[in-house]
C-alpha positions as CSV (number, residue, x, y, z in Angstrom):
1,X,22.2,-62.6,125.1
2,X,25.1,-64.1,127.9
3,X,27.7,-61.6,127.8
4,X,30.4,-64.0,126.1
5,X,28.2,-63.6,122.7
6,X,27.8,-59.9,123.1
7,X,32.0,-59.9,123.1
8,X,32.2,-61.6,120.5
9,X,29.6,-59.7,118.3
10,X,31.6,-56.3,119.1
11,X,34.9,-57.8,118.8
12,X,35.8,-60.4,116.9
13,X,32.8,-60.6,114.4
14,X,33.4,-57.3,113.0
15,X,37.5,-58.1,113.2
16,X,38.3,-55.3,116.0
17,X,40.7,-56.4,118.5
18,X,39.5,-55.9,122.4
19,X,43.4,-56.0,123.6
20,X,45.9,-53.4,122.7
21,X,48.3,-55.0,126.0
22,X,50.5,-52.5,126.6
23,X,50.6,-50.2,123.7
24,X,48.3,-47.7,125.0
25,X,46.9,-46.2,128.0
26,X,43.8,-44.8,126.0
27,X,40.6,-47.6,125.3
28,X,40.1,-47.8,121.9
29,X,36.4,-47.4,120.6
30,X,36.1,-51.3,119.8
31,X,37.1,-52.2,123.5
32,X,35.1,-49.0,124.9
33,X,32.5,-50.7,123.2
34,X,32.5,-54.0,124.5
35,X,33.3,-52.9,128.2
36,X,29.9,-50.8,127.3
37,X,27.8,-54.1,126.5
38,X,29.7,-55.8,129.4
39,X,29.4,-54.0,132.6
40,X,26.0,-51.5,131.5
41,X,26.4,-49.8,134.4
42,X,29.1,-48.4,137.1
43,X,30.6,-51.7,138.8
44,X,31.6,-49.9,142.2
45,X,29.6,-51.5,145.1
46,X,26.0,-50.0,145.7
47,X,26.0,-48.1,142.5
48,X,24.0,-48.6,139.7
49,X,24.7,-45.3,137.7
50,X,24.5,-45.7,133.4
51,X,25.8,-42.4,132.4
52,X,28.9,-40.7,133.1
53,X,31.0,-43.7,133.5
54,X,34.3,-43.9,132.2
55,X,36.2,-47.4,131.4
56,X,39.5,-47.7,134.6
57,X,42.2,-50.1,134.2
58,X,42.0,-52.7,137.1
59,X,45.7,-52.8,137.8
60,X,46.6,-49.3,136.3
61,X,48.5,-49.1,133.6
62,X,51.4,-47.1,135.3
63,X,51.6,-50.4,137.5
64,X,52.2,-52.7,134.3
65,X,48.3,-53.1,133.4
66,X,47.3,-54.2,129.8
67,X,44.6,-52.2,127.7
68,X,42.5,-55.3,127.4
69,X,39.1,-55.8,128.2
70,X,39.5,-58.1,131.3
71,X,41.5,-55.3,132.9
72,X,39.1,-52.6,132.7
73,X,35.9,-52.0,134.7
74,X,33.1,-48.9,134.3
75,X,33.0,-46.1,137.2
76,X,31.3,-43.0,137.5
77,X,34.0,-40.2,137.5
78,X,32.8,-39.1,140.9
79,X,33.5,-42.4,142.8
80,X,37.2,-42.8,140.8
81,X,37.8,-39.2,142.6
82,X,36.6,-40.1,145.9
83,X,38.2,-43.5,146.0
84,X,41.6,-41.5,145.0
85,X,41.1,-38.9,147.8
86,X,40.1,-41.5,150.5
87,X,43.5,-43.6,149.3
88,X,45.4,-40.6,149.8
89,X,44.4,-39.3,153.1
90,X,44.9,-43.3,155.1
């Protein structure tokens, strides 16, 4: 199934919307859901981990990023702590 479709089935089929903009930093369920179905795996280069990823915002929402689903990519919590140390020590 291409990916548009599966977006569609877990958002706007069922009537759950997959942007809350602003509102929130947390990912609701529906969007959790949808970046599930999207991405399948961890998106960081070389890594092809399925299980304990956690949705990120692209541009962070501290920076002005939206809670939508364009904004947000899968990453194994291990990788979103090195990548946070190796920004802070260049």
């Amino acid at each position: 199934m291409p990916r548009v479709l599966t977006w569609l089935v877990w958002g706007f089929v069922e009537g759950e919307v997959l942007n809350v903009g602003r509102k929130t930093r947390v990912i609701p369920t529906a969007i959790r859901r949808a970046l599930r179905a999207r991405d399948r795996s961890c998106q960081y280069p070389g890594c092809s981990q399925s299980r304990y990823v956690d949705g990120h915002h692209i541009v962070h929402w501290a920076d002005g990023g939206e809670t939508k689903l364009n904004n947000l990519v899968l990453i194994v919590g291990d990788i979103t702590d090195w990548c946070t140390s190796s920004v802070i020590k260049s």
